[in-house]
C-alpha positions in Angstrom: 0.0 0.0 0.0 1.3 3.5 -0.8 1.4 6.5 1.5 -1.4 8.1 -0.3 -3.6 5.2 -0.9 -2.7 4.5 3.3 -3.5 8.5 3.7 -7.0 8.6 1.7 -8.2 5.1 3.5 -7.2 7.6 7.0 -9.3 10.2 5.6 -12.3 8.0 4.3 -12.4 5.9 7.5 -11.9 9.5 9.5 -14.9 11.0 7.6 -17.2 7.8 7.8 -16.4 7.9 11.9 -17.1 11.5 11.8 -20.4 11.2 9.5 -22.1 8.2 12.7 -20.6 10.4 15.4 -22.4 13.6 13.5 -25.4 11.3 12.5 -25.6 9.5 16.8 -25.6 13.3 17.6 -28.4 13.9 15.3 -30.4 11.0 16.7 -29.5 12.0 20.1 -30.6 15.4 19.8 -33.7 14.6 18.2 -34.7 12.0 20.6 -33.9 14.5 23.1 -35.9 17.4 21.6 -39.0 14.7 20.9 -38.8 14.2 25.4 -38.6 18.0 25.7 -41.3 18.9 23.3 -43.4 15.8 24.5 -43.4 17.2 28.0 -44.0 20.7 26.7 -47.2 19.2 25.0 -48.4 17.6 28.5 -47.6 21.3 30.5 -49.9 23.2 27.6 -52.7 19.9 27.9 -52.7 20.6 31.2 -53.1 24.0 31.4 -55.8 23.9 28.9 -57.7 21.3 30.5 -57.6 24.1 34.0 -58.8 26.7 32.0 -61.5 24.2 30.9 -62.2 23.6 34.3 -62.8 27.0 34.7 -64.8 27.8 32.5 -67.3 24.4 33.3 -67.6 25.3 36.6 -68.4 29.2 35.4 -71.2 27.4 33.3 -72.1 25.3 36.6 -72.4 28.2 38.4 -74.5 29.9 35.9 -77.1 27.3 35.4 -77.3 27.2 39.1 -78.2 30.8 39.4 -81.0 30.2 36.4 -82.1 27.0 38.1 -82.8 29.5 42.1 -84.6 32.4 39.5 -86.8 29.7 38.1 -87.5 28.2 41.6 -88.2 31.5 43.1 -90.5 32.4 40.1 -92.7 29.5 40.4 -93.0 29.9 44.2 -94.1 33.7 43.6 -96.5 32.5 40.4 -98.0 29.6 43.5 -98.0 32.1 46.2 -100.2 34.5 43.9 -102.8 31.9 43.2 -103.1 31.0 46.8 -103.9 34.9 47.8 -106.4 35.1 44.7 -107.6 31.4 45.6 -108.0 33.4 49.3 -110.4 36.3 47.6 -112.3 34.3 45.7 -113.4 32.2 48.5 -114.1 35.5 50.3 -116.0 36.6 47.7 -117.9 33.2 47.3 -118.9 33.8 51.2 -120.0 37.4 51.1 -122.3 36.3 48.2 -123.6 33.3 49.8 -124.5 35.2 52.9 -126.5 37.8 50.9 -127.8 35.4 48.3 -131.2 35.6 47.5 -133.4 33.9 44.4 -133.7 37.4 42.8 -129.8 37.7 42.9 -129.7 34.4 41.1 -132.2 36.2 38.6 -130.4 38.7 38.4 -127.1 36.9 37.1 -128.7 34.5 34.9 -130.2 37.4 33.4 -127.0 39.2 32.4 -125.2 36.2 31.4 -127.8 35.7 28.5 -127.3 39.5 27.7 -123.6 38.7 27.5 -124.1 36.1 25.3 -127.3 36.9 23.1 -127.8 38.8 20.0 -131.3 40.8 18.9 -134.5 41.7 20.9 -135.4 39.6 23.9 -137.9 39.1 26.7 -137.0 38.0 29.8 -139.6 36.3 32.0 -139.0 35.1 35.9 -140.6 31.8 35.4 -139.6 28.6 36.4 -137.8 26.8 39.3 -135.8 29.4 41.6 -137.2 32.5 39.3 -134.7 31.1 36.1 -136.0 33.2 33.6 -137.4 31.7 29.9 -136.5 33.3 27.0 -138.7 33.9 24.3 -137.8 36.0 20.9 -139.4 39.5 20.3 -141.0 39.4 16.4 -141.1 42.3 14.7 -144.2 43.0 13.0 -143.0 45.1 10.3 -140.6 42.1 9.3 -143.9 39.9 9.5 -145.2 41.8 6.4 -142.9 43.6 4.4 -145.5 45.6 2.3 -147.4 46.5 5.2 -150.4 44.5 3.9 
């Protein structure tokens, strides 16, 4: 073997040491970057999974405060039926003190007018002064030439 023959095999096996020692570094690095940006990933998942925490329990906390307004509404609505529940049975008693068969003629009288159209006689006749009601003619509709 010559000198430069033995020289450039120096060289060549020199540059293929160099090229695994460069290329182990590479892999050594990157394996070590992988770890460090692996646990970077698991700080930043865990900070976002506190912040959504956060914000669950803000929604909790919401809903909660919806859930007393609606509780509080319905025990106002019930609290107003049982006071107007409480005046209509007064009223109911007042009336049934004073309550007479011409004050049940009287009623049954304006509920008709309420709910009737056109002329009408009222007659107090029949059980507890009901009245009948009987239609008025016209007699001008009767004959409509007047004969």
């Amino acid at each position: 073997m010559t000198p430069e023959n033995y020289v450039a095999s120096w060289k060549l096996l020199l540059l293929g040491t160099l090229t695994l020692v460069i290329c182990g570094a590479l892999i050594f690095a990157g394996a070590a970057g992988c770890k460090a940006y692996d646990r970077a990933q698991k700080r930043a998942d865990a900070s976002n999974e506190v912040k959504l925490t956060h914000i669950r329990i803000a929604q909790a906390q919401q809903q909660a405060r919806i859930n007393r307004a609606q509780i509080a509404a319905t025990k106002a609505e019930a609290q107003k039926r049982i006071v107007e529940a409480h005046g209509i049975r007064a009223a109911q008693d007042l009336i049934a003190k004073t309550l007479t068969p011409l004050y049940v003629q009287h009623e049954a009288i304006q509920a008709q007018k309420l709910n009737g159209a056109g002329d009408r006689t009222y007659i107090p006749v029949g059980p507890q002064g009901v009245p009948l009601v009987a239609n008025v003619v016209d007699p001008s509709l009767e004959n409509p030439g007047g004969q």
